[in-house]
C-alpha positions in Angstrom: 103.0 146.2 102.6 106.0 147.6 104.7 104.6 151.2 104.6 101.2 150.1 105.2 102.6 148.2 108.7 104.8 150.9 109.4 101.8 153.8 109.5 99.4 150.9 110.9 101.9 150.7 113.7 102.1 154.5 114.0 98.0 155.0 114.4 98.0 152.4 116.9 96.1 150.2 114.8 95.7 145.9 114.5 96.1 144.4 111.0 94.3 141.6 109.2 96.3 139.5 106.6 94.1 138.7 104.0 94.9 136.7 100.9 93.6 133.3 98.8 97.5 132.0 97.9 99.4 131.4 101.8 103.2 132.1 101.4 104.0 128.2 102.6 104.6 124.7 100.9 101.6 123.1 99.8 100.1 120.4 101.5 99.7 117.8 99.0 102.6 118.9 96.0 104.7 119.7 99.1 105.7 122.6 97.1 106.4 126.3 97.5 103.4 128.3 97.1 105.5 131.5 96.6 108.5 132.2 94.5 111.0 132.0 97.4 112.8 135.8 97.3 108.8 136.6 97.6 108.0 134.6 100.3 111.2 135.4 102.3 110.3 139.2 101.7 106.9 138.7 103.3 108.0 136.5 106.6 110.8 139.4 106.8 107.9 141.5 107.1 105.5 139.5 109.3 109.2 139.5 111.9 109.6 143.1 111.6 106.0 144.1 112.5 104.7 141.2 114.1 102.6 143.5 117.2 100.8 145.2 114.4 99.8 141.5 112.9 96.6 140.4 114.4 96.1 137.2 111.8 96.8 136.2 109.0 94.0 134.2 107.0 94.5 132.2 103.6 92.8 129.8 101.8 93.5 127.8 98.5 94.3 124.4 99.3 90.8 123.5 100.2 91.4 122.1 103.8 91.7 123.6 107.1 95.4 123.8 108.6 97.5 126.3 110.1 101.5 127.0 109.8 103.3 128.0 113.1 106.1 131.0 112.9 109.0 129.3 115.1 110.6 132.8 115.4 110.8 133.2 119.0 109.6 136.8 118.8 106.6 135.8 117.3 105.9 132.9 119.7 102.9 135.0 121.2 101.5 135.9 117.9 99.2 133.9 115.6 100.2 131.4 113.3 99.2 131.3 109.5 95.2 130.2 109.4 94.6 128.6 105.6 90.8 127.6 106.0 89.0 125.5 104.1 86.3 126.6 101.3 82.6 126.5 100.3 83.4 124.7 96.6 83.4 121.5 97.4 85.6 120.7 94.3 88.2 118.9 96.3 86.1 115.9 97.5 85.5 118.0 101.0 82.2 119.4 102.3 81.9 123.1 102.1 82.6 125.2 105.6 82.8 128.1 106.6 84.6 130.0 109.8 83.5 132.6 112.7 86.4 134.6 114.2 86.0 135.9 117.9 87.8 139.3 118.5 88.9 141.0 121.7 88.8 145.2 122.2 92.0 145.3 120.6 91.2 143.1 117.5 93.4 140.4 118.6 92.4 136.9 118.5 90.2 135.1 120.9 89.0 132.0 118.8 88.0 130.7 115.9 85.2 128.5 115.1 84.3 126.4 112.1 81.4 125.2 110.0 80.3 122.6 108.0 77.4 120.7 105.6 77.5 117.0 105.0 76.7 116.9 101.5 75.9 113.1 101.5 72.8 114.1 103.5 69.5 114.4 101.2 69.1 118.5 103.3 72.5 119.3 103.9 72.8 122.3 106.5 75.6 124.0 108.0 76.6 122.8 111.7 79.4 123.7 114.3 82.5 121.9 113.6 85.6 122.9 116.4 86.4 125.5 118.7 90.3 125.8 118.4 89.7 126.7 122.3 87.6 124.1 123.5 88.3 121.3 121.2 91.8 121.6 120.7 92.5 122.9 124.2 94.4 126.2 122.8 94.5 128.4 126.2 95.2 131.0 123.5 95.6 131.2 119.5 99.3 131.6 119.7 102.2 130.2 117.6 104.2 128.8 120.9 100.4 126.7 121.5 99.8 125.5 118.2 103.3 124.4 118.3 102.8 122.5 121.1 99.4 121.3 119.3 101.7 120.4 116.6 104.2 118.0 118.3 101.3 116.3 120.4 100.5 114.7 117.1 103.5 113.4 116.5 103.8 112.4 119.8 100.8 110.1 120.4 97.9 112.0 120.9 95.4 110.5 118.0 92.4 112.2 119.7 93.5 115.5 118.8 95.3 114.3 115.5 92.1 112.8 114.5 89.9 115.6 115.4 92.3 117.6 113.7 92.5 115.6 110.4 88.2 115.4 110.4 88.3 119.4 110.8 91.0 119.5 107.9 89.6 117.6 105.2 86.0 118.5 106.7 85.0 115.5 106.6 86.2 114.4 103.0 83.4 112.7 100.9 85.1 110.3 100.1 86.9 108.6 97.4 90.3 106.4 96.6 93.8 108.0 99.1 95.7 108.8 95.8 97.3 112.2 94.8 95.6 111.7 91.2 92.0 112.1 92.4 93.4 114.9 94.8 93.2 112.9 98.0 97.0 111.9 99.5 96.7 109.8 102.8 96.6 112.4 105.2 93.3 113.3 103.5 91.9 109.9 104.0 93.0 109.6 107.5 95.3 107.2 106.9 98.7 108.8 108.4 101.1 106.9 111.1 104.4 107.4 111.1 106.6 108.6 108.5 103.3 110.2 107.1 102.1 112.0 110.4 105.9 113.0 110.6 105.9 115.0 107.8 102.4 116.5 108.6 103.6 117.8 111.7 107.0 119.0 109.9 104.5 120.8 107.4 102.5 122.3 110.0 105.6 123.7 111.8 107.9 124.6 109.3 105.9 124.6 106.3 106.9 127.9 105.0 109.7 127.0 103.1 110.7 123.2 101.2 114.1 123.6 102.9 112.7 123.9 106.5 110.5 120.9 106.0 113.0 119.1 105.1 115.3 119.9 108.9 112.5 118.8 110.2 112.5 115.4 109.1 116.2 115.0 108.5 116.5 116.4 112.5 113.5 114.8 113.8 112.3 118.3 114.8 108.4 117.2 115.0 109.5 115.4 118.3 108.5 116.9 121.5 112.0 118.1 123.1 112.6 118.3 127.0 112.1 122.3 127.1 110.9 123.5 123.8 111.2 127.2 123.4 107.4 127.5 123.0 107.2 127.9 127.0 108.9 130.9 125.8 106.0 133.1 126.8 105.6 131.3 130.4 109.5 131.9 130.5 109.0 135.8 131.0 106.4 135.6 134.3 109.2 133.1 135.3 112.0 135.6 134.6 110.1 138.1 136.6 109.4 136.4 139.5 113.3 135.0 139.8 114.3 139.0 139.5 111.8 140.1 142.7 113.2 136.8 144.5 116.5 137.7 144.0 116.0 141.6 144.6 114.3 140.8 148.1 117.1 138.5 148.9 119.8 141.0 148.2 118.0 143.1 150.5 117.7 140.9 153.3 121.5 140.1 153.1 122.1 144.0 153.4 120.2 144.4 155.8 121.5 141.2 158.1 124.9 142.6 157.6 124.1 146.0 158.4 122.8 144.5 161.7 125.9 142.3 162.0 128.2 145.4 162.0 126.3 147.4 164.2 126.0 144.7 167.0 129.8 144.4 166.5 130.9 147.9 167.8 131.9 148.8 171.2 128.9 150.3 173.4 129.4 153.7 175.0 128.6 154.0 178.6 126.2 156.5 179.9 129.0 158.4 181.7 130.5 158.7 178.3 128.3 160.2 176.3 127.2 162.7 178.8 131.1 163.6 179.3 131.2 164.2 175.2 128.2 166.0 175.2 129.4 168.5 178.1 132.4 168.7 176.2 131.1 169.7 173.0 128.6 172.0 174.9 131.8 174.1 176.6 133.5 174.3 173.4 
């Protein structure tokens, strides 16, 4: 996978991560996918060439979700995509996904599908735009980060569209883990519950992290989270020109200063040093 980045990188190329087991915790076992030396090597990986990455796109646990990177150099990448499946074997309805593409293969937005089996002629219908119906101004990690923590911090109309898009609208059935269906599934998730989603959805790659998540209340919103990291660099540049022009208008204030401060020559003056230096 390294060499394969590395010569991706070299052609100019965008990559797609393609795979059916996601290198995260599970969402209901709230256990590691991956043997953990495995997993580590391939989020080492996803750091090192992160520009080459243009998604990543798993599936396996049968329900639509998403794992944010909280690496600040991969705030303006993608985060993990795990969608949901066609076998409706988990009590969900089968779904499938479109993915929109710009020129340079990065992504523009994603776009779901569902059938409602309970009908008598099920058919496949739009479900979400993670644009328009989760308000994403673009499929980044630092935005689904802030998607994240606006769970957590009150917003139920976008936690509950969220949880209807994850379990695609779940067929139904009792909220235990036995029949497959945990509360989250059932939308039944306040509190301590939606706490440990939103933990799941931003540190989910590793038990440990999930864990200083809770432990740290993490999943709260802070008062200048680092996902404005990527409106931090137009900031950055705009406070260098600011203080470049100012510099310059202090040079050039002083520069006028000093030259008002020296003694005039008269006319008589000059035209006695110029005579002077002409009969030399």
């Amino acid at each position: 996978m390294d060499a394969q980045l590395k010569a991706a990188a070299a052609k100019g190329y965008k990559v797609y991560i393609m795979g059916h087991l996601p290198p995260v915790v599970a969402s209901f076992t709230k256990e590691a996918l991956w043997q953990p030396r495995h997993a580590i090597r391939y989020w080492t990986l996803v750091s090192q060439h992160g520009r080459v990455i243009a998604a990543q796109l798993f599936g396996q646990q049968h329900r639509d979700e998403f794992r944010v990177q909280m690496a600040k150099s991969l705030a303006g990448l993608p985060p993990l995509y795990m969608f949901a499946s066609l076998s409706p074997i988990e009590h969900t309805n089968p779904a499938f996904y479109r993915l929109d593409v710009n020129s340079d293969y990065s992504l523009q937005d994603v776009h779901s599908y569902w059938a409602n089996l309970s009908q008598a002629d099920p058919h496949f219908r739009p479900g979400y735009s993670a644009r328009d119906d989760y308000g994403l101004a673009a499929l980044t990690n630092a935005r689904y980060a802030m998607l994240a923590r606006s769970f957590a911090n009150g917003n139920d109309l976008l936690w509950d569209k969220f949880l209807e898009s994850s379990v695609v609208q779940s067929l139904g059935g009792a909220c235990d883990v036995e029949q497959g269906l945990n509360p989250t599934a059932c939308g039944e998730c306040n509190g301590s519950c939606r706490h440990l989603a939103v933990c799941t959805l931003l540190y989910g790659v590793s038990e440990s992290s999930i864990e200083s998540c809770l432990s740290d209340s993490l999943w709260k919103v802070a008062a200048k989270p680092w996902v404005w990291y990527a409106d931090l660099r137009v900031v950055a540049v705009c406070l260098v020109i600011f203080i470049a022009l100012s510099v310059f208008q202090w040079r050039r204030r002083v520069q006028q200063q000093r030259s008002r401060s020296l003694p005039r020559r008269s006319r008589t003056q000059e035209v006695e040093l110029r005579d002077t230096g002409t009969a030399a």
